[in-house]
PDB file of N, CA, C, O and CB in Angstrom:
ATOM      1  N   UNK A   1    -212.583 122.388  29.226  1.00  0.00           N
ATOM      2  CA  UNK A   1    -211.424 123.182  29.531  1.00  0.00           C
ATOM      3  C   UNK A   1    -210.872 123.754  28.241  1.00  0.00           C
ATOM      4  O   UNK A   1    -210.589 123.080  27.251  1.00  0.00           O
ATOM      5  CB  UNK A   1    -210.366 122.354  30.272  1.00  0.00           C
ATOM      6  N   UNK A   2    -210.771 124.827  28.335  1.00  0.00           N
ATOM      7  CA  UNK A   2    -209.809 125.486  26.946  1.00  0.00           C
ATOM      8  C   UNK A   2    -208.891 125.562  27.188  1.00  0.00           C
ATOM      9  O   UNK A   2    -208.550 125.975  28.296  1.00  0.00           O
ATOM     10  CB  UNK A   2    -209.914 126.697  26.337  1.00  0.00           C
ATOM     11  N   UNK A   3    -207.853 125.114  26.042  1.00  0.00           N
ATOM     12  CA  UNK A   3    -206.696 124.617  25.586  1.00  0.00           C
ATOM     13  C   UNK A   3    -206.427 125.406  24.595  1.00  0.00           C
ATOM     14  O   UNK A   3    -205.374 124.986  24.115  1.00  0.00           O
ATOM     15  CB  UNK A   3    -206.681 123.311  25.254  1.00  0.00           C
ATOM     16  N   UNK A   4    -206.705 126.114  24.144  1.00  0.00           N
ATOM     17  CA  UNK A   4    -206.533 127.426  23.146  1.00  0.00           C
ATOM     18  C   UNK A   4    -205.157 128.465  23.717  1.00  0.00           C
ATOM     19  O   UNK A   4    -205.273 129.295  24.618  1.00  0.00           O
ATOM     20  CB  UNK A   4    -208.220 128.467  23.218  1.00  0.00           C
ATOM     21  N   UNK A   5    -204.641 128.349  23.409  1.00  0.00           N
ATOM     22  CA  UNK A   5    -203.619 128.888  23.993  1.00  0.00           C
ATOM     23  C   UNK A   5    -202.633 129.935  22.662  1.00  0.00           C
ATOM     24  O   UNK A   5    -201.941 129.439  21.773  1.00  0.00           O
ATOM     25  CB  UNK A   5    -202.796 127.498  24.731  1.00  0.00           C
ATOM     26  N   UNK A   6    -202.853 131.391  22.894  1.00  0.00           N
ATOM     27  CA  UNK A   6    -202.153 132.437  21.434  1.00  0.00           C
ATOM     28  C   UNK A   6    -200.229 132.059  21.661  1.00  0.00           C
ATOM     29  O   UNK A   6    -199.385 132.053  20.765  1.00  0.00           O
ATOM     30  CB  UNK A   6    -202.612 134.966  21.809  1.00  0.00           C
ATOM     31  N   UNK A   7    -200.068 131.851  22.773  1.00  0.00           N
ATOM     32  CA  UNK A   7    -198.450 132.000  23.157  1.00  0.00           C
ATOM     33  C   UNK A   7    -198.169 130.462  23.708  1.00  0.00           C
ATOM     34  O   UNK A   7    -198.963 129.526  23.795  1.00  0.00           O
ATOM     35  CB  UNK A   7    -198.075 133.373  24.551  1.00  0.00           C
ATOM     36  N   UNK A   8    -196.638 130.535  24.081  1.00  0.00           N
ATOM     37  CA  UNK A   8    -195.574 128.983  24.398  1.00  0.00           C
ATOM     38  C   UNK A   8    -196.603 128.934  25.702  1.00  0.00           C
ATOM     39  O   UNK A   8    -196.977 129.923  26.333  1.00  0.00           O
ATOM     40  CB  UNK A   8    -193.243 129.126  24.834  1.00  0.00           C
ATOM     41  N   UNK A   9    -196.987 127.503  25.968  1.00  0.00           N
ATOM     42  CA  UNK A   9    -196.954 126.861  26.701  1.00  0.00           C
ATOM     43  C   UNK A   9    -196.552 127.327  28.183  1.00  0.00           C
ATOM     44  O   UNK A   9    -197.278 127.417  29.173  1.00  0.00           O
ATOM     45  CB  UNK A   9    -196.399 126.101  26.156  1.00  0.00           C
ATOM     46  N   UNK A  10    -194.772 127.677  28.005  1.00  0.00           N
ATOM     47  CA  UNK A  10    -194.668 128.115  29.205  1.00  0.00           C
ATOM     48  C   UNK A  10    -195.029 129.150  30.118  1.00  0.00           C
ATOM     49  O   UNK A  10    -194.846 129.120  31.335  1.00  0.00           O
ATOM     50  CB  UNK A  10    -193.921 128.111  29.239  1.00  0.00           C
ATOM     51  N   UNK A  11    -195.836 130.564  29.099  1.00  0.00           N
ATOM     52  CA  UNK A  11    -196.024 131.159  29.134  1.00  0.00           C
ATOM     53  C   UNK A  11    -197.585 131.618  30.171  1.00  0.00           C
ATOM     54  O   UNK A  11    -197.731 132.674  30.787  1.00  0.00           O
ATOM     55  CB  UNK A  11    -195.637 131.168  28.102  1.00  0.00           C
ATOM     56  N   UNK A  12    -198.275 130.818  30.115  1.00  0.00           N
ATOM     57  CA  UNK A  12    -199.592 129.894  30.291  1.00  0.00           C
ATOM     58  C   UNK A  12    -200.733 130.819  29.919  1.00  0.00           C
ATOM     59  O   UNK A  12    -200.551 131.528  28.929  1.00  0.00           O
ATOM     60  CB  UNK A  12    -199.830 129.271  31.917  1.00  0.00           C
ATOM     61  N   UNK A  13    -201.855 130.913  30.552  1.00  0.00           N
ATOM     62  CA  UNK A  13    -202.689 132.035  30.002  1.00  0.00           C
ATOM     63  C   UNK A  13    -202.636 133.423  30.621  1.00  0.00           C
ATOM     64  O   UNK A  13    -202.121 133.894  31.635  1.00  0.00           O
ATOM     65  CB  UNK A  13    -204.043 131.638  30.064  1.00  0.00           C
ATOM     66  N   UNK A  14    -203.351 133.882  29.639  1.00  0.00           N
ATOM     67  CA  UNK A  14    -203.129 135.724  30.142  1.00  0.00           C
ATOM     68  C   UNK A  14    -204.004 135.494  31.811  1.00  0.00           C
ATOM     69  O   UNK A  14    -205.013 134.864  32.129  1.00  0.00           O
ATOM     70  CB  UNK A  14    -204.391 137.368  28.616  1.00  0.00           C
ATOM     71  N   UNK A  15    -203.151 136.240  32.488  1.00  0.00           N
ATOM     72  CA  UNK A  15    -204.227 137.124  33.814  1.00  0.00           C
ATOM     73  C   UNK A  15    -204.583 137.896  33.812  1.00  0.00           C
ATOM     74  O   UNK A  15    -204.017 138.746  33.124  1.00  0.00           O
ATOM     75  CB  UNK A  15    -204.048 137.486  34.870  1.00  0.00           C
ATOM     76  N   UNK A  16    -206.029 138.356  34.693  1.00  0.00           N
ATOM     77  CA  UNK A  16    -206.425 139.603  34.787  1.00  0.00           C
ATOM     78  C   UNK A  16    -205.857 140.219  36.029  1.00  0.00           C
ATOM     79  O   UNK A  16    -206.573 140.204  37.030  1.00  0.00           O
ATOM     80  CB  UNK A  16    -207.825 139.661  34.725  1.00  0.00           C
ATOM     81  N   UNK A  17    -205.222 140.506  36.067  1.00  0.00           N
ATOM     82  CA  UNK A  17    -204.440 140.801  37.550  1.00  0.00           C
ATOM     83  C   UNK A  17    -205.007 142.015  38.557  1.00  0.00           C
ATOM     84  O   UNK A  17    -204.914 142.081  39.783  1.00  0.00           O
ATOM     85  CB  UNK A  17    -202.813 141.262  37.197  1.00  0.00           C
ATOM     86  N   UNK A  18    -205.657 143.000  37.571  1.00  0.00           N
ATOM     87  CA  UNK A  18    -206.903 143.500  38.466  1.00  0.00           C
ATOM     88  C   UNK A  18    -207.880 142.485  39.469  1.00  0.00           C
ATOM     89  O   UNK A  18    -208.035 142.667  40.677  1.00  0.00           O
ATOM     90  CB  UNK A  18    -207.905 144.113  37.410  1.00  0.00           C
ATOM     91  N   UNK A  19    -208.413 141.524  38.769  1.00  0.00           N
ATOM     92  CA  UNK A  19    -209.278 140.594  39.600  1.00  0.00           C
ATOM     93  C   UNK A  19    -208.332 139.836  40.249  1.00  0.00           C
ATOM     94  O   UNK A  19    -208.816 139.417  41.300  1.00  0.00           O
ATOM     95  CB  UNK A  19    -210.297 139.689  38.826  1.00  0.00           C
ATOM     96  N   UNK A  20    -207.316 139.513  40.107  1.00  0.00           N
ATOM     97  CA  UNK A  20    -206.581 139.233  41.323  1.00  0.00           C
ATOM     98  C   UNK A  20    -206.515 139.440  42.034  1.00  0.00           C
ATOM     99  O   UNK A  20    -207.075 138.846  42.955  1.00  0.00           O
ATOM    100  CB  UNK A  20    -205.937 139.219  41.531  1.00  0.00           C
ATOM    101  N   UNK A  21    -205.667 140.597  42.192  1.00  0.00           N
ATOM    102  CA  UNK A  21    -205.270 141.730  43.346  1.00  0.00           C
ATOM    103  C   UNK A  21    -207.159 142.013  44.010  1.00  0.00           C
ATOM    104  O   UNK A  21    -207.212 141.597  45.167  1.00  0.00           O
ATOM    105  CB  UNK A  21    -204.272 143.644  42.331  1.00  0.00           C
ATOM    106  N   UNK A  22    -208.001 142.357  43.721  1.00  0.00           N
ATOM    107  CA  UNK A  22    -209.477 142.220  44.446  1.00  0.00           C
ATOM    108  C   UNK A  22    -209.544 141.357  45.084  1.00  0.00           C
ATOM    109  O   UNK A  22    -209.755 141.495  46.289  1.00  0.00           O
ATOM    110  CB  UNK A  22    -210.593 142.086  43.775  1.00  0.00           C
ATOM    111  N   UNK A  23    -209.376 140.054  44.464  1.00  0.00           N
ATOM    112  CA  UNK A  23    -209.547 138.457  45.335  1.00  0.00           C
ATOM    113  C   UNK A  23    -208.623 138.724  46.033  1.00  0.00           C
ATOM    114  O   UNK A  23    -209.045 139.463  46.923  1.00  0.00           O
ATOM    115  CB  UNK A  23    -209.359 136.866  44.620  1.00  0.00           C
ATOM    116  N   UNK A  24    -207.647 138.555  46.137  1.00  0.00           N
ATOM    117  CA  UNK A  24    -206.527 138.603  47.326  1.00  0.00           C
ATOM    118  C   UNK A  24    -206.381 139.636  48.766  1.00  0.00           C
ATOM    119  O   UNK A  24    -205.840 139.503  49.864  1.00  0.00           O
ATOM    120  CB  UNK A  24    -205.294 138.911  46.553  1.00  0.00           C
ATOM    121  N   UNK A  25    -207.361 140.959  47.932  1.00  0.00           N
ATOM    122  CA  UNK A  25    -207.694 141.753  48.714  1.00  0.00           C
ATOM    123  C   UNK A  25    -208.916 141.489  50.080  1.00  0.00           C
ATOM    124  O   UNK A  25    -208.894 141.715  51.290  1.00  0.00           O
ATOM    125  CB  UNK A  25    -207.974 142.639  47.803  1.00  0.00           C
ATOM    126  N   UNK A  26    -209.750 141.000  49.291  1.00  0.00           N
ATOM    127  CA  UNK A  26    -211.000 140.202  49.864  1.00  0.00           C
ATOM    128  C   UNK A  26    -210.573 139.042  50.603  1.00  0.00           C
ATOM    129  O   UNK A  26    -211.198 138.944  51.659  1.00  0.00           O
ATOM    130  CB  UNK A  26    -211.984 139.695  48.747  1.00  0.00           C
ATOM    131  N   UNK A  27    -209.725 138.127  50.415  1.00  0.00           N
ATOM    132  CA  UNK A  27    -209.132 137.203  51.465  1.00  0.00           C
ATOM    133  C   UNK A  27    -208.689 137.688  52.121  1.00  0.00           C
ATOM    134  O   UNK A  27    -208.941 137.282  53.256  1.00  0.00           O
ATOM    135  CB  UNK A  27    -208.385 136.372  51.301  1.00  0.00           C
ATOM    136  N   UNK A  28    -207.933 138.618  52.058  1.00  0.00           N
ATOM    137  CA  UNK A  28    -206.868 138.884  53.542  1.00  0.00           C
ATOM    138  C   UNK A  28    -208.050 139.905  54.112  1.00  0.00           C
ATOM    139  O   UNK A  28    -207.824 140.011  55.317  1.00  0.00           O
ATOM    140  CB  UNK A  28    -204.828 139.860  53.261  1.00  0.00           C
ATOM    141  N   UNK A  29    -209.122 140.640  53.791  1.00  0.00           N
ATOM    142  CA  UNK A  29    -209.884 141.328  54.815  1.00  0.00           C
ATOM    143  C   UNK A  29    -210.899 140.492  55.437  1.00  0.00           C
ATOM    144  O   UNK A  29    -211.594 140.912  56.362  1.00  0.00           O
ATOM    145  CB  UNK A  29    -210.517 142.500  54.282  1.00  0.00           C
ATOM    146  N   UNK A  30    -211.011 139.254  54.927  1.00  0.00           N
ATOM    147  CA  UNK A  30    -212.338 138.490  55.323  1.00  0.00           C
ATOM    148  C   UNK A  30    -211.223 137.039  55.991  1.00  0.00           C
ATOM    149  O   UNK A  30    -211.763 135.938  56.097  1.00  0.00           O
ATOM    150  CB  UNK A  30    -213.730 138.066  53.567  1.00  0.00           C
ATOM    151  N   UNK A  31    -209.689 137.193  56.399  1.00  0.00           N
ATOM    152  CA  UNK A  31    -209.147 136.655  57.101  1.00  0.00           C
ATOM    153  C   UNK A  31    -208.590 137.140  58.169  1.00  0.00           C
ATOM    154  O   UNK A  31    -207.959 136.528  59.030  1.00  0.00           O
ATOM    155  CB  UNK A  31    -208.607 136.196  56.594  1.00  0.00           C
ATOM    156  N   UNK A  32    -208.919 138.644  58.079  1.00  0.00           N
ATOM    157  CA  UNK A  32    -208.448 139.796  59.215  1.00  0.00           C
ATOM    158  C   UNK A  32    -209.844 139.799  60.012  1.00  0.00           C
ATOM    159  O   UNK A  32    -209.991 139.543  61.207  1.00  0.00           O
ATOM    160  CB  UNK A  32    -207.958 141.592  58.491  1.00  0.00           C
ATOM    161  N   UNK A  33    -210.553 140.048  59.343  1.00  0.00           N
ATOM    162  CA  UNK A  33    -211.832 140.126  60.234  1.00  0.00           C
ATOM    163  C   UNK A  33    -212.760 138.992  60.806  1.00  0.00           C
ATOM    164  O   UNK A  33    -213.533 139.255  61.727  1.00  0.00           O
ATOM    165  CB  UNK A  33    -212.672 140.839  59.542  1.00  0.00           C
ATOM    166  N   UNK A  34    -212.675 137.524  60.175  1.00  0.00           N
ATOM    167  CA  UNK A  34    -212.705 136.286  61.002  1.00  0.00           C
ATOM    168  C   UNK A  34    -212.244 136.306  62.092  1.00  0.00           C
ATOM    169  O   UNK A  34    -212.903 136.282  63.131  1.00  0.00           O
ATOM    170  CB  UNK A  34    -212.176 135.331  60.551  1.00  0.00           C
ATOM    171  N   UNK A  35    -210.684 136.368  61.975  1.00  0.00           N
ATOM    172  CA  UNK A  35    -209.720 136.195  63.097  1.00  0.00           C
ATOM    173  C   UNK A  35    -210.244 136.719  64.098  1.00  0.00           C
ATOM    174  O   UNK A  35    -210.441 136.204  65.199  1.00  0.00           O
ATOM    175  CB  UNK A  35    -208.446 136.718  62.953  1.00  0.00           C
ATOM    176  N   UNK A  36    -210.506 137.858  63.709  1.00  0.00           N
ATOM    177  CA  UNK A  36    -210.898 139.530  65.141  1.00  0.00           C
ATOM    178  C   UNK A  36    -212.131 138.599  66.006  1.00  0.00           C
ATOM    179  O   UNK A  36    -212.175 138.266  67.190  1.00  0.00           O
ATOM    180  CB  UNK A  36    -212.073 141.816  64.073  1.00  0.00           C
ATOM    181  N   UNK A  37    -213.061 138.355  64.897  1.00  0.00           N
ATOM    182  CA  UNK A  37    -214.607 137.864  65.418  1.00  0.00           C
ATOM    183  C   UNK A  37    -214.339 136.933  66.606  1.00  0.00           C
ATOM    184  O   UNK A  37    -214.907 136.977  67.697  1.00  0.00           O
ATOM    185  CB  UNK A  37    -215.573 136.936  64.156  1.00  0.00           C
ATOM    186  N   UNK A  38    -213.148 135.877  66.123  1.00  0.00           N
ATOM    187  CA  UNK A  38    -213.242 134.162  66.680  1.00  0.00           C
ATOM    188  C   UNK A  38    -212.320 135.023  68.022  1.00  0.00           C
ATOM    189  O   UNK A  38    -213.077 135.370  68.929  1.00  0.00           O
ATOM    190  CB  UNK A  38    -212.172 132.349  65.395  1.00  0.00           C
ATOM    191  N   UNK A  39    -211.247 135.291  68.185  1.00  0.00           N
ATOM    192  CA  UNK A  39    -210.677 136.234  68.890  1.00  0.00           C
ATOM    193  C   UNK A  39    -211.593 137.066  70.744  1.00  0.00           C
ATOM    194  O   UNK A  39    -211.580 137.034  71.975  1.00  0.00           O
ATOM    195  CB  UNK A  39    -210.536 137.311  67.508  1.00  0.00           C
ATOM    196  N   UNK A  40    -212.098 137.557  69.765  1.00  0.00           N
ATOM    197  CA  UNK A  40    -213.301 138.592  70.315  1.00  0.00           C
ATOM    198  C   UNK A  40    -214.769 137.171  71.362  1.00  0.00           C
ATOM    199  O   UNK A  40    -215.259 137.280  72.486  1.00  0.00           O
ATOM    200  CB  UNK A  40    -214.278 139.685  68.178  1.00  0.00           C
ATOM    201  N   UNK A  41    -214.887 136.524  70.737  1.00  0.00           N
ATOM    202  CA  UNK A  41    -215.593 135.295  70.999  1.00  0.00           C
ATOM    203  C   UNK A  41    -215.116 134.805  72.126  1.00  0.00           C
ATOM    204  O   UNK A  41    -215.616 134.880  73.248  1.00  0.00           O
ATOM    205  CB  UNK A  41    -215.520 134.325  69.995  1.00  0.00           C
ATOM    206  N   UNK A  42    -214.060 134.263  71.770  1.00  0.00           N
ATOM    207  CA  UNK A  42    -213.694 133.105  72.879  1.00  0.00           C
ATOM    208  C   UNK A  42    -213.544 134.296  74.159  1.00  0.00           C
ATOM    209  O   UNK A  42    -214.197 134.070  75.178  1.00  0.00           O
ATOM    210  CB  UNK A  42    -211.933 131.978  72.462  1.00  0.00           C
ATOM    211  N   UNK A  43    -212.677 135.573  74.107  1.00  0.00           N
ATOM    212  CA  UNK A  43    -212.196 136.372  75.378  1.00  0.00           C
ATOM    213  C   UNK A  43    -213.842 136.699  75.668  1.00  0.00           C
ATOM    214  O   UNK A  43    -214.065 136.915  76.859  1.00  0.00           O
ATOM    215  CB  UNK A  43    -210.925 137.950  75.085  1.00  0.00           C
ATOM    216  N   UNK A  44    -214.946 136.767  74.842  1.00  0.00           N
ATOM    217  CA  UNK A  44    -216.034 137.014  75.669  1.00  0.00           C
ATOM    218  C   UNK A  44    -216.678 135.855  76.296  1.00  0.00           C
ATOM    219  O   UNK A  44    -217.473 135.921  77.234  1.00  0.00           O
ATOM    220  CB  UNK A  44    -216.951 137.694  74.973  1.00  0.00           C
ATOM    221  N   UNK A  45    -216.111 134.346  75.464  1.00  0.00           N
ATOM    222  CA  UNK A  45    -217.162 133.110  76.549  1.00  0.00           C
ATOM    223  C   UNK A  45    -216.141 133.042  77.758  1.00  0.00           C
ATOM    224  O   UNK A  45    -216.705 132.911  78.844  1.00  0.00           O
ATOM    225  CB  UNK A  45    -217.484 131.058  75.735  1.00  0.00           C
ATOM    226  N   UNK A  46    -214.637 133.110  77.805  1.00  0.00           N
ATOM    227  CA  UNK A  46    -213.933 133.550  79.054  1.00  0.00           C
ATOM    228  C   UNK A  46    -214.585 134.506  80.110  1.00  0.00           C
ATOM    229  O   UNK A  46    -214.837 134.136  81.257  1.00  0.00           O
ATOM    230  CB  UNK A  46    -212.756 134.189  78.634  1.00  0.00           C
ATOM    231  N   UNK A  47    -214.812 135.634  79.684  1.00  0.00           N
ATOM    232  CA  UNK A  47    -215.568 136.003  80.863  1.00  0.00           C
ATOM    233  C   UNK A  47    -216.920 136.369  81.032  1.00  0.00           C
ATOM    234  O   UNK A  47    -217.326 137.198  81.846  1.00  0.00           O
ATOM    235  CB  UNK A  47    -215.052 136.870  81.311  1.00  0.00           C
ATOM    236  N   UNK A  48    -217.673 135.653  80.151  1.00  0.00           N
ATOM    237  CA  UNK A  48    -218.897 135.085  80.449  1.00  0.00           C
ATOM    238  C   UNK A  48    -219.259 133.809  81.696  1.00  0.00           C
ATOM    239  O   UNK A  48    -219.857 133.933  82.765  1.00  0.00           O
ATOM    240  CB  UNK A  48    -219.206 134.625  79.154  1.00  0.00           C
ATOM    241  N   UNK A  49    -218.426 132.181  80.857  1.00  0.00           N
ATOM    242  CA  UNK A  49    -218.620 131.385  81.871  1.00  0.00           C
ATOM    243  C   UNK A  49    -217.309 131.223  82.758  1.00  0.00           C
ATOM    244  O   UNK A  49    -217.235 130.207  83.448  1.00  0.00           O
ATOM    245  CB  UNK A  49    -219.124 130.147  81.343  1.00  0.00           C
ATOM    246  N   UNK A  50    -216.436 131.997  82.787  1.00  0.00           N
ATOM    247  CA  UNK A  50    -214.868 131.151  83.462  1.00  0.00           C
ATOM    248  C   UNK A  50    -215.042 132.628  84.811  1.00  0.00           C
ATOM    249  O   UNK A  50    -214.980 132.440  86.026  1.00  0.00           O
ATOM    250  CB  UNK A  50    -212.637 131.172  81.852  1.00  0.00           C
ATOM    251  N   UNK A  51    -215.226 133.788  84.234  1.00  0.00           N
ATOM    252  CA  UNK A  51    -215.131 134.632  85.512  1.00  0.00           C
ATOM    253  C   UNK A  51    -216.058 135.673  85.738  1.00  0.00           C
ATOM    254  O   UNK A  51    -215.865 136.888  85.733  1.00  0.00           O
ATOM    255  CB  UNK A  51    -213.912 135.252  85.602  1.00  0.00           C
ATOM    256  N   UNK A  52    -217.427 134.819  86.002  1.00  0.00           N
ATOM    257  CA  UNK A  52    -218.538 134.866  86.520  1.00  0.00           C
ATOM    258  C   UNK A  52    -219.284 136.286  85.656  1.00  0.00           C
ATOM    259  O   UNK A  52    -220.118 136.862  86.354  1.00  0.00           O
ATOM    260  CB  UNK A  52    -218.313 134.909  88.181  1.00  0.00           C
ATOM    261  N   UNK A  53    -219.134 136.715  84.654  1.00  0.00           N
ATOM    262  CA  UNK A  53    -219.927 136.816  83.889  1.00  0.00           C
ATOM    263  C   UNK A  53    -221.569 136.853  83.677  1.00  0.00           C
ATOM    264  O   UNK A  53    -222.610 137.502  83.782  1.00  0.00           O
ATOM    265  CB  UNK A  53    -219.494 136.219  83.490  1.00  0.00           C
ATOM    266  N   UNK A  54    -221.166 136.074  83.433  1.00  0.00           N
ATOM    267  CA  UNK A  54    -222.958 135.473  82.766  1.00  0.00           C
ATOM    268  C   UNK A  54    -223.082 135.183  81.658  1.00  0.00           C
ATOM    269  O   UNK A  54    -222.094 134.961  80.959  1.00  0.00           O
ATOM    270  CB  UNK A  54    -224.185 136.398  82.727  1.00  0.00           C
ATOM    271  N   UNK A  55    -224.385 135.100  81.170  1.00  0.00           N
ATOM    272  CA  UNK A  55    -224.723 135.826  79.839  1.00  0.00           C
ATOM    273  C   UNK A  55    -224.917 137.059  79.204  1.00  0.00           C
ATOM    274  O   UNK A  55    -224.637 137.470  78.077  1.00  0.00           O
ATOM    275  CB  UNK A  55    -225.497 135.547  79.587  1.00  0.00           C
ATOM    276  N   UNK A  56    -225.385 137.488  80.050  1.00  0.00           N
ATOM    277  CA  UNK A  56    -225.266 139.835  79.875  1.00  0.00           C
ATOM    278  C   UNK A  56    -223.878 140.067  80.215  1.00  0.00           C
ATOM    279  O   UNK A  56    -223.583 141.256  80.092  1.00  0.00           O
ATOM    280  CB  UNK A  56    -226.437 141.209  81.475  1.00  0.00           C
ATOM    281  N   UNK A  57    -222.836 139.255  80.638  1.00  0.00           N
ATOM    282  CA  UNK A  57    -221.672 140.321  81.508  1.00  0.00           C
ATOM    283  C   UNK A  57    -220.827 140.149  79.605  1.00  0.00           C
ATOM    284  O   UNK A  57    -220.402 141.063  78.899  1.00  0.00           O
ATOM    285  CB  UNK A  57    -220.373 139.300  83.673  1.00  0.00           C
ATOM    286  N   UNK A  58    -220.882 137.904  79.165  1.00  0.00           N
ATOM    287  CA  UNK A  58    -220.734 137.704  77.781  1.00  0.00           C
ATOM    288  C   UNK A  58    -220.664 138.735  77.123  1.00  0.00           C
ATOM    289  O   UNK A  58    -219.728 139.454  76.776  1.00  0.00           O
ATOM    290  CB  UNK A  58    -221.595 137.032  77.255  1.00  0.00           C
ATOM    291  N   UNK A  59    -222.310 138.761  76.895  1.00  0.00           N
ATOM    292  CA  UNK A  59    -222.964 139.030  75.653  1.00  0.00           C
ATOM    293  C   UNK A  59    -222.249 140.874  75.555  1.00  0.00           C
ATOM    294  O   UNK A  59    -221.927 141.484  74.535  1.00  0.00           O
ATOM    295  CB  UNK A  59    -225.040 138.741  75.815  1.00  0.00           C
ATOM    296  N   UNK A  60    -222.198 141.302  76.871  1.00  0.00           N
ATOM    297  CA  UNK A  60    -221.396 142.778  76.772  1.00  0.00           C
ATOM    298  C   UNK A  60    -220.265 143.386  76.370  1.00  0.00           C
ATOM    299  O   UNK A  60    -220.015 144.462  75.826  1.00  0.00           O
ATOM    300  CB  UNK A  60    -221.242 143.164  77.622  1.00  0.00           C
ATOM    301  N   UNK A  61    -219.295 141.977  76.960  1.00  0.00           N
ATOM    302  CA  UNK A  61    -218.040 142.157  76.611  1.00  0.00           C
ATOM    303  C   UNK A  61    -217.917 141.730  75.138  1.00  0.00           C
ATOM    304  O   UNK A  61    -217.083 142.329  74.459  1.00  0.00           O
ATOM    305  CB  UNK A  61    -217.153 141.439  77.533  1.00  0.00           C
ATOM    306  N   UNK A  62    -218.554 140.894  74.649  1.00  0.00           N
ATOM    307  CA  UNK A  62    -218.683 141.103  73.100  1.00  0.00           C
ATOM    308  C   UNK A  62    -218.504 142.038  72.181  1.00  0.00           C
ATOM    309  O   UNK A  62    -217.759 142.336  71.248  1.00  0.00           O
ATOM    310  CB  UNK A  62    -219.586 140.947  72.809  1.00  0.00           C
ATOM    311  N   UNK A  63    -219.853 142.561  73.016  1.00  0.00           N
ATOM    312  CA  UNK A  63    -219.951 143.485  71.800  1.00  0.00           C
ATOM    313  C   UNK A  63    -218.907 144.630  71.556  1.00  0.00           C
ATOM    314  O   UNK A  63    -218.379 145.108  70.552  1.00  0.00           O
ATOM    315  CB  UNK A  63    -221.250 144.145  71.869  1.00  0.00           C
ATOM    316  N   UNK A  64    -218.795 144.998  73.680  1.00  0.00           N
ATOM    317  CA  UNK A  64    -217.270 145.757  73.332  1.00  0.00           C
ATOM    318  C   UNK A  64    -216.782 145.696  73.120  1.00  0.00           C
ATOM    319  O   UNK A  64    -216.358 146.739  72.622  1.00  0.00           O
ATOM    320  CB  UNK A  64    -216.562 146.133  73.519  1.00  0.00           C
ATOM    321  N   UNK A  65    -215.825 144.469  73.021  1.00  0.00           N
ATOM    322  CA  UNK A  65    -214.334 143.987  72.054  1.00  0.00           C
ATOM    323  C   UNK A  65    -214.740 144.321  70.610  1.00  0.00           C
ATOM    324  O   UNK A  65    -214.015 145.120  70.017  1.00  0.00           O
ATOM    325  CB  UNK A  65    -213.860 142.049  72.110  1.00  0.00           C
ATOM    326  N   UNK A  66    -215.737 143.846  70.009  1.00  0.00           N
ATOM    327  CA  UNK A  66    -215.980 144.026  68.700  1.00  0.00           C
ATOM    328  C   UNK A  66    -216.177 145.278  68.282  1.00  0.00           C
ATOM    329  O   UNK A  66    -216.252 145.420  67.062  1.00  0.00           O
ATOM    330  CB  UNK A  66    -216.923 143.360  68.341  1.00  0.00           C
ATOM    331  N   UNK A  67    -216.308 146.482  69.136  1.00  0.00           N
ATOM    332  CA  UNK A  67    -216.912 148.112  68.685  1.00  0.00           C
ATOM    333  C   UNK A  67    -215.407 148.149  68.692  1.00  0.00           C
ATOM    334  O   UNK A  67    -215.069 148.611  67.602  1.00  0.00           O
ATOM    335  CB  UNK A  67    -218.084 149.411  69.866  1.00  0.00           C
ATOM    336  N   UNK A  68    -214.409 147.887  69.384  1.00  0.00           N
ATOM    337  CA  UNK A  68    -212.881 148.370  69.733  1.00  0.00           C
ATOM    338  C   UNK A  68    -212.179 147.811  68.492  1.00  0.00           C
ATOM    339  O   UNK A  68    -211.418 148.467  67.780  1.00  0.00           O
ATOM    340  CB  UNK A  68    -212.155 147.699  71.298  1.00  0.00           C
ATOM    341  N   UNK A  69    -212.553 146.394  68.289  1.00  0.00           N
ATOM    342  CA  UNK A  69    -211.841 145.701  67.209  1.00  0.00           C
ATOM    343  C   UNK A  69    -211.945 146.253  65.914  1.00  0.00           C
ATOM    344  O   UNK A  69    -211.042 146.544  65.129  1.00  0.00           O
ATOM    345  CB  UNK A  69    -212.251 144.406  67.108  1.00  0.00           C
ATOM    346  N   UNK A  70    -213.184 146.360  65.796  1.00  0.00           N
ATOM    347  CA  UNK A  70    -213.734 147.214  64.391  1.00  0.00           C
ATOM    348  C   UNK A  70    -213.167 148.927  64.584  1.00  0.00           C
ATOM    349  O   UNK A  70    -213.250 149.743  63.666  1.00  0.00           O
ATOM    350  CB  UNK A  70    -215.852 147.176  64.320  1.00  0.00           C
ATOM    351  N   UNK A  71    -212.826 149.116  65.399  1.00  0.00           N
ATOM    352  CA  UNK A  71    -212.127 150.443  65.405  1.00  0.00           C
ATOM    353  C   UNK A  71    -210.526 150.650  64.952  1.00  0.00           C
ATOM    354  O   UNK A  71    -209.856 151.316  64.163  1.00  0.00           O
ATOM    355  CB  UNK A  71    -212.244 150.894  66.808  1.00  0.00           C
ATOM    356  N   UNK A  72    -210.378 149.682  65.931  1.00  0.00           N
ATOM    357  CA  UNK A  72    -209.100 149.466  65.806  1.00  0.00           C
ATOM    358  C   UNK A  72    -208.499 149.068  63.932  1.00  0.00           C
ATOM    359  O   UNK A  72    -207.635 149.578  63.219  1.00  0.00           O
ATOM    360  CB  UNK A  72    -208.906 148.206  66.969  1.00  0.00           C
ATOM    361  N   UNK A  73    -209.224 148.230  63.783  1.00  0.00           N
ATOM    362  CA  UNK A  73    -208.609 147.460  62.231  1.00  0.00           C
ATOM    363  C   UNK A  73    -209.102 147.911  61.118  1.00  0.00           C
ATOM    364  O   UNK A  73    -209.017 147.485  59.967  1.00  0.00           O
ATOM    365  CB  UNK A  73    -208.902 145.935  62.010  1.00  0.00           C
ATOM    366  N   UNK A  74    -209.691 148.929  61.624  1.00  0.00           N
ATOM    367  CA  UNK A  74    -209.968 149.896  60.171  1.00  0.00           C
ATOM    368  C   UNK A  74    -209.508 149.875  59.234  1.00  0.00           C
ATOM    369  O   UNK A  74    -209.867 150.655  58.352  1.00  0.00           O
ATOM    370  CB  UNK A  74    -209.829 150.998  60.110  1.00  0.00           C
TER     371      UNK A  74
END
């Protein structure tokens, strides 16, 4: 660990606050677009196995929520 430190203590080390603001950017889009996925999932195993569905009626409504979702959250 470096302990090298040019300024007080309280001060702590320099940030790059560019790579911050990226990381933070990248979390909240890869916590926007989880959400959508898990979201999108469950309302398609709902009417896959709960209201007679299937697996093609699923696997359809999937994908449509997800063409809408990805539209939508552009």
């Amino acid at each position: 660990m470096d302990n090298h430190q040019a300024g007080p203590v309280e001060t702590g080390a320099a940030m790059d606050y560019r790579e911050h603001e990226k990381t933070y950017n990248l979390f909240l889009a890869g916590a926007k677009w989880g959400t959508m996925m898990v979201v999108v999932l469950l309302i398609a195993m709902v009417g896959g196995f709960f209201a007679g569905g299937g697996l093609l009626g699923g696997t359809a409504l999937f994908l449509i929520l997800n063409a809408a979702g990805f539209y939508l959250l552009r």
